[in-house]
N, C-alpha and C positions, 0 to 999 in steps of 0.2 A: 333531496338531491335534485329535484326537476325545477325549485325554484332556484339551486345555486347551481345549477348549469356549468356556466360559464367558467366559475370557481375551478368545480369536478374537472373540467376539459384543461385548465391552467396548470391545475395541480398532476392531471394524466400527463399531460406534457415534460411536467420537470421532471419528474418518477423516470419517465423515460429516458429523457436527454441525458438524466444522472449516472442512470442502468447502462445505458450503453455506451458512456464514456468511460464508467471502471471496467466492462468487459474489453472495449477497445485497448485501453492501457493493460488491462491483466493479459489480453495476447499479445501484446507488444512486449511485455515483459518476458512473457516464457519464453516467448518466440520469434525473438530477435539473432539468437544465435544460428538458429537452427533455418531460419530463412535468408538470413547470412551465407551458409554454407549451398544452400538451397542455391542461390543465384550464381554466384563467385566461387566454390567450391570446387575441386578437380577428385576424380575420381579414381579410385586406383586400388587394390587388392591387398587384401590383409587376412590377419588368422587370429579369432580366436586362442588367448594362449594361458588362460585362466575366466576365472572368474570373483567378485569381491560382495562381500555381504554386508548389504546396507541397511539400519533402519530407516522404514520409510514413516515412522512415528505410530498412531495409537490407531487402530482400527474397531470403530464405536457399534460397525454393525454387527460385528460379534457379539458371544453371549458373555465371554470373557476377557473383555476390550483388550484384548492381547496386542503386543507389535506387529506392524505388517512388513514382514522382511522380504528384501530382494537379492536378488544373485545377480549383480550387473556383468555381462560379459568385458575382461579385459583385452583387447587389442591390438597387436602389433601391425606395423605395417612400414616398408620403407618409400623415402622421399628422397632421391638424390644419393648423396652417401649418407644420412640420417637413418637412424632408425626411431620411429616413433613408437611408444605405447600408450594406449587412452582407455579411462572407463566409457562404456555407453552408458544413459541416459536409461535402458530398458531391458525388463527383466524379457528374456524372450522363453522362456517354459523349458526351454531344452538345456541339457548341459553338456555340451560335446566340445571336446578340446581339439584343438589342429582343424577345427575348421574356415576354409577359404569362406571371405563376406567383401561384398565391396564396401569399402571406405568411400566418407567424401569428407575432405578437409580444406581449410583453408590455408593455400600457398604462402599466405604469408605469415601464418603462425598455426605448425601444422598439428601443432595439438589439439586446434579447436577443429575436432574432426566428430562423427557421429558414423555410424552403421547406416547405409541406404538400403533406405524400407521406404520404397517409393511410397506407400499410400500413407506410413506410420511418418514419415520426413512432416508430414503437416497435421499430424494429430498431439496435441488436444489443441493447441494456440490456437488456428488456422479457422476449427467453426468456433472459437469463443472471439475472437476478432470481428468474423462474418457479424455475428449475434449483435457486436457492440455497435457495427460500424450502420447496419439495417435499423438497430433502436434510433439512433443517433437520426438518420435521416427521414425515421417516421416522424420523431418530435418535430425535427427542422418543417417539414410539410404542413402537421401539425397546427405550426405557430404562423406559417405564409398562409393561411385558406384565412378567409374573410370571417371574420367572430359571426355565431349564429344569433339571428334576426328573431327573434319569438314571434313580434309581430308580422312577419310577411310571408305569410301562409299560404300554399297555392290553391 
Protein backbone atom coordinates (compact mmCIF):
# COMPACT_ATOMS: atom_id res chain seq x y z
CA UNK A 1 0.00 0.00 0.00
CA UNK A 2 2.90 2.56 0.86
CA UNK A 3 4.49 1.94 -2.53
CA UNK A 4 1.04 2.49 -4.37
CA UNK A 5 0.18 5.55 -2.49
CA UNK A 6 -0.98 7.62 -4.92
CA UNK A 7 -3.32 4.72 -6.39
CA UNK A 8 -4.86 4.17 -2.53
CA UNK A 9 -5.51 8.17 -2.46
CA UNK A 10 -7.04 8.02 -6.32
CA UNK A 11 -9.01 5.28 -5.52
CA UNK A 12 -10.20 6.92 -1.69
CA UNK A 13 -11.19 9.76 -3.62
CA UNK A 14 -13.65 8.02 -6.21
CA UNK A 15 -15.06 5.68 -3.29
CA UNK A 16 -15.92 8.97 -1.94
CA UNK A 17 -17.21 11.28 -4.69
CA UNK A 18 -19.39 7.99 -5.66
CA UNK A 19 -20.68 7.55 -1.82
CA UNK A 20 -21.78 10.95 -1.64
CA UNK A 21 -23.33 11.47 -4.81
CA UNK A 22 -25.94 8.39 -4.23
CA UNK A 23 -26.41 9.62 -0.75
CA UNK A 24 -26.93 13.33 -2.19
CA UNK A 25 -29.54 11.87 -4.79
CA UNK A 26 -31.02 9.18 -2.30
CA UNK A 27 -32.04 12.54 -0.12
CA UNK A 28 -33.03 14.39 -2.85
CA UNK A 29 -35.16 11.71 -3.71
CA UNK A 30 -37.00 10.98 -0.40
CA UNK A 31 -36.95 14.52 0.26
CA UNK A 32 -38.05 16.52 -2.26
CA UNK A 33 -41.50 16.65 -1.38
CA UNK A 34 -41.27 17.08 1.89
CA UNK A 35 -38.89 20.13 1.58
CA UNK A 36 -41.16 21.34 -0.89
CA UNK A 37 -43.85 21.76 1.57
CA UNK A 38 -41.11 22.78 4.07
CA UNK A 39 -40.52 26.11 2.13
CA UNK A 40 -43.86 26.85 0.06
CA UNK A 41 -46.10 25.00 2.29
CA UNK A 42 -49.11 26.98 4.30
CA UNK A 43 -50.03 25.72 7.48
CA UNK A 44 -53.24 25.19 8.90
CA UNK A 45 -55.30 22.58 11.32
CA UNK A 46 -56.48 19.24 10.76
CA UNK A 47 -57.82 16.02 12.53
CA UNK A 48 -56.88 12.86 12.69
CA UNK A 49 -59.85 10.98 11.43
CA UNK A 50 -58.63 7.27 10.93
CA UNK A 51 -55.87 5.41 10.59
CA UNK A 52 -54.58 2.96 7.36
CA UNK A 53 -52.21 -0.17 7.72
CA UNK A 54 -49.33 -0.39 5.72
CA UNK A 55 -46.74 -3.00 4.82
CA UNK A 56 -43.67 -1.52 5.25
CA UNK A 57 -41.97 -4.95 3.64
CA UNK A 58 -39.61 -7.65 5.50
CA UNK A 59 -38.03 -6.91 8.73
CA UNK A 60 -34.47 -9.14 8.68
CA UNK A 61 -33.61 -8.12 12.31
CA UNK A 62 -36.12 -10.38 13.57
CA UNK A 63 -35.95 -13.87 14.50
CA UNK A 64 -38.72 -14.48 12.21
CA UNK A 65 -38.28 -12.04 9.39
CA UNK A 66 -41.91 -11.11 9.84
CA UNK A 67 -43.68 -7.83 8.02
CA UNK A 68 -42.98 -4.68 9.61
CA UNK A 69 -46.38 -3.00 9.68
CA UNK A 70 -47.52 0.58 10.17
CA UNK A 71 -50.61 2.40 11.11
CA UNK A 72 -50.24 5.62 9.12
CA UNK A 73 -52.48 8.32 10.45
CA UNK A 74 -55.33 9.55 8.07
CA UNK A 75 -56.03 13.22 7.77
CA UNK A 76 -58.70 15.68 7.26
CA UNK A 77 -58.29 19.03 6.92
CA UNK A 78 -60.08 22.13 5.09
CA UNK A 79 -58.70 24.67 2.39
CA UNK A 80 -61.07 27.21 1.31
CA UNK A 81 -64.51 25.29 0.60
CA UNK A 82 -62.35 22.07 -0.07
CA UNK A 83 -62.23 19.49 2.16
CA UNK A 84 -58.95 17.59 1.93
CA UNK A 85 -57.90 13.97 3.28
CA UNK A 86 -54.34 12.59 3.28
CA UNK A 87 -52.29 9.66 4.59
CA UNK A 88 -49.07 10.69 6.54
CA UNK A 89 -45.90 9.36 5.71
CA UNK A 90 -45.42 8.09 9.62
CA UNK A 91 -46.35 5.73 12.06
CA UNK A 92 -46.58 8.00 15.27
CA UNK A 93 -47.18 5.03 18.27
CA UNK A 94 -50.38 6.47 19.33
CA UNK A 95 -53.72 5.86 17.99
CA UNK A 96 -56.22 8.45 19.01
CA UNK A 97 -58.90 9.55 16.59
CA UNK A 98 -60.47 13.38 16.58
CA UNK A 99 -57.14 14.58 17.12
CA UNK A 100 -56.27 18.39 16.30
CA UNK A 101 -52.36 18.38 14.32
CA UNK A 102 -51.04 21.09 12.22
CA UNK A 103 -51.01 20.34 8.61
CA UNK A 104 -48.59 21.77 6.12
CA UNK A 105 -49.64 21.56 2.50
CA UNK A 106 -49.06 22.81 -0.69
CA UNK A 107 -51.58 25.61 -2.02
CA UNK A 108 -51.26 24.58 -5.02
CA UNK A 109 -52.03 20.97 -4.88
CA UNK A 110 -53.27 20.44 -1.42
CA UNK A 111 -53.08 16.95 -1.18
CA UNK A 112 -49.49 17.03 -1.06
CA UNK A 113 -49.69 17.96 2.61
CA UNK A 114 -47.58 16.07 5.61
CA UNK A 115 -48.21 16.37 9.53
CA UNK A 116 -45.78 19.22 11.03
CA UNK A 117 -43.28 17.52 13.27
CA UNK A 118 -40.98 20.44 13.12
CA UNK A 119 -37.78 18.25 13.91
CA UNK A 120 -39.48 14.85 12.01
CA UNK A 121 -40.37 17.56 8.71
CA UNK A 122 -36.34 16.78 7.91
CA UNK A 123 -35.73 13.42 9.05
CA UNK A 124 -34.24 10.88 7.44
CA UNK A 125 -33.45 12.92 3.88
CA UNK A 126 -32.13 15.96 5.54
CA UNK A 127 -28.68 14.20 7.41
CA UNK A 128 -28.54 11.61 4.38
CA UNK A 129 -28.18 14.75 1.95
CA UNK A 130 -25.87 16.57 4.73
CA UNK A 131 -23.71 13.01 4.59
CA UNK A 132 -23.67 13.09 0.64
CA UNK A 133 -23.24 16.56 0.11
CA UNK A 134 -19.85 16.70 3.01
CA UNK A 135 -18.52 13.24 1.09
CA UNK A 136 -18.84 15.03 -2.02
CA UNK A 137 -16.82 18.13 -1.17
CA UNK A 138 -14.10 16.04 0.79
CA UNK A 139 -13.29 14.18 -2.52
CA UNK A 140 -13.53 17.52 -4.44
CA UNK A 141 -10.58 18.95 -1.78
CA UNK A 142 -9.32 15.84 -2.15
CA UNK A 143 -8.44 16.00 -5.80
CA UNK A 144 -7.41 20.26 -5.55
CA UNK A 145 -4.40 19.46 -2.81
CA UNK A 146 -1.18 19.01 -4.86
CA UNK A 147 -0.39 15.02 -5.42
CA UNK A 148 2.16 13.90 -2.44
CA UNK A 149 5.97 14.44 -3.08
CA UNK A 150 7.78 11.14 -1.59
CA UNK A 151 10.74 12.87 -2.28
CA UNK A 152 10.51 16.23 -0.45
CA UNK A 153 10.80 15.33 2.93
CA UNK A 154 11.32 18.10 5.73
Amino acid sequence: MVSNKEKVLRCTRIALAVTGLFLLLLGYYIGREHFHLIREGVRTQGTIVGYKQENLGRDYSRAANSDTIALLPIVKFQTGDRVVQFKDWMDSGKRLLNVRVTVLYDPANPSSAMIDRPVWNWIPWAPTFVVGLFLILVAAKAWLRPPINEGAKS
